[in-house]
C-alpha positions, 0 to 999 in steps of 0.5 A: 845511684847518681855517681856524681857529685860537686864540691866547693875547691879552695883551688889557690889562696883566695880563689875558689871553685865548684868542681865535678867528683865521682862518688863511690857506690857505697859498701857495706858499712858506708852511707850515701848522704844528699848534702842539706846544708853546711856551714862556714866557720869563720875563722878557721875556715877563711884562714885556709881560703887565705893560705895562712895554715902555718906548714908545721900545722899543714898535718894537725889542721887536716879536716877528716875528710879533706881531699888535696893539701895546703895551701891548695888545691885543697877541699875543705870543711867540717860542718855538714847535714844530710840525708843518708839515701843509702846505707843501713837501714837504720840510718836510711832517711835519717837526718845526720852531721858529718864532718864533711867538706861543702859537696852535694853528696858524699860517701863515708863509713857509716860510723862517720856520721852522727844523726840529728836529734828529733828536737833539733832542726836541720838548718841548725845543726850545722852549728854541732862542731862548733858546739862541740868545740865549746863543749870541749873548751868547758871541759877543760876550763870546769867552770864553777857555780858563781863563777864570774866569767868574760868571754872575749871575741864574739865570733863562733866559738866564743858566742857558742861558749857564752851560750852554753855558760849562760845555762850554769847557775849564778855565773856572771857571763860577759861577752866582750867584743869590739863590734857593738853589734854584738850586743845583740847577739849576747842578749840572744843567748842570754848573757851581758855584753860589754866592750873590751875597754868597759868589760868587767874585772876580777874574773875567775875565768876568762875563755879567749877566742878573739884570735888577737894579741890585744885580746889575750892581753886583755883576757889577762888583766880582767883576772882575779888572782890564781885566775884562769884563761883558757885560750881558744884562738888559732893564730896561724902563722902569726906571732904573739906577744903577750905581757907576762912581766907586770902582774902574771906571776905577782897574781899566780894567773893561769894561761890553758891552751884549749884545742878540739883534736883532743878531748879534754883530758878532765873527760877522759872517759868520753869518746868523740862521738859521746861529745858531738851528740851531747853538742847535738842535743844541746843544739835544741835550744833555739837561742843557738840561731843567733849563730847564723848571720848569713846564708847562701847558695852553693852555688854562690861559694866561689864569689862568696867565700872571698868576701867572707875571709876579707870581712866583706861579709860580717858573720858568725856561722855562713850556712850553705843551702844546696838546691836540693835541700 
């Protein structure tokens, strides 16, 4: 096998470069896997290459196979295809996901990846975390038949939430965002659009992922009484100022922290792995390519990551293609 490898460094805030790695040859149990594609979550992900990571978070952000520490020299990621080349033979030439960093190839144990249904097309499952992600934060907030319910911030994770609100029967799904364009997108995975001053009240639930102040207070006024928001957003190092005076206690409104490191306590008998595969097969709907807003070569990763974490590049999911793939 070829022992060698690149992979995308975060080497200081705000920098990146493509380094050359030495691969193990895989052992028994392990898999060697030729890097199809990775994705860039936006938020998570530009807030490491900005060197935000709070230090008392530097242990809990870890990726599971992050190499380095935060701020940098750091190599991070979590949203990864492949083909595993070597391994068992039941996994050889399989399609798989890994919570991987964005490098060529990789080494892992065997169980570390998760292969990708027939149904769903490699260039899409690299949303499979993501998903996961929203699958953990329904878990959590137990929508309910009829419920209404906004979705504020149309990033990522609050489209993937949306998108998977939309298949519950008779809810009342609004995604509230401040850029029009995501009108678009919300008609994409089938769910209504509103602006944050025009979105609509009286909620049952709302699931906050805009990762701003304005949009938890806003996520809070849009309840009906003994309603509920599920908080979806990383801050960072910021603080957060929210108006807990007024109506919070008067209408007994509700305010969940919602995290995927964790699965929801509502689902205590599923594993890890049951909830990336149950994201994986939810992955078949191809109303999830709405997600991906860009793409690029690996190669392009040192000149483009900065232009995504400064906005520069507006997206959702950033897929990475490898020359190979």
């Amino acid at each position: 096998m070829n022992n060698s490898a690149h992979a995308f460094w975060l080497t200081s805030p705000g920098d990146g470069a493509i380094r050359e790695t030495d691969l193990p040859r895989p052992a028994e149990g392990e898999v060697l896997v030729r890097t199809l594609y990775s994705g860039i979550s936006r938020g998570t992900e530009t807030l490491v290459f900005r060197g935000q990571v709070p230090r008392s978070q530097h242990e809990a952000m870890r990726a599971p196979f992050q190499e380095g520490d935060f701020p940098g020299p750091v190599k991070y990621g979590y949203l990864n295809v492949g083909v595993v080349e070597e391994g068992p033979a039941s996994l050889v030439g399989r399609t798989v996901f890994c919570l991987y960093p964005h490098q060529t190839r990789y080494v892992v144990p065997a169980s570390a990846v998760t292969p990708v249904p027939d149904s769903v097309p490699a260039a899409r499952a690299v949303l499979a975390g993501t998903v996961e992600t929203a699958v953990n934060a329904l878990w959590d907030a137990a929508p309910l038949v009829g419920d209404r319910i906004a979705v504020i911030g149309g990033g990522m994770v609050g489209c993937s939430v949306a998108a998977l609100l939309a298949r519950f029967p008779g809810v009342r799904v609004q995604l509230v965002d401040t850029d029009p364009a995501r009108a678009k997108t919300a008609e994409a995975l089938g769910v209504g659009y509103a602006a944050p001053e025009d979105a609509l009240d009286g909620c049952d639930l709302v699931v906050h992922a805009s990762a701003t102040e304005q949009g938890l207070a806003r996520a809070l006024e849009l309840l009906a009484p003994e309603g509920t928001v599920v908080e979806l957003s990383w801050y960072g190092d910021r603080t957060v100022s929210l108006p807990l005076g007024e109506a919070f206690h008067s209408r007994r409104l509700t305010l969940r922290a919602s995290q995927v490191g964790t699965v929801s306590p509502a689902r205590a008998s599923r594993t890890y792995a049951d909830r990336l595969a149950l994201a994986l097969d939810l992955l078949a709907d191809p109303a999830l390519d709405a997600l991906i807003t860009g793409e690029c070569a690996f190669e392009e990763l040192p000149d483009v990551m900065p232009r995504l974490a400064s906005g520069q590049i507006p997206a959702l999911c950033h897929r990475v293609v490898y020359a190979h793939a």
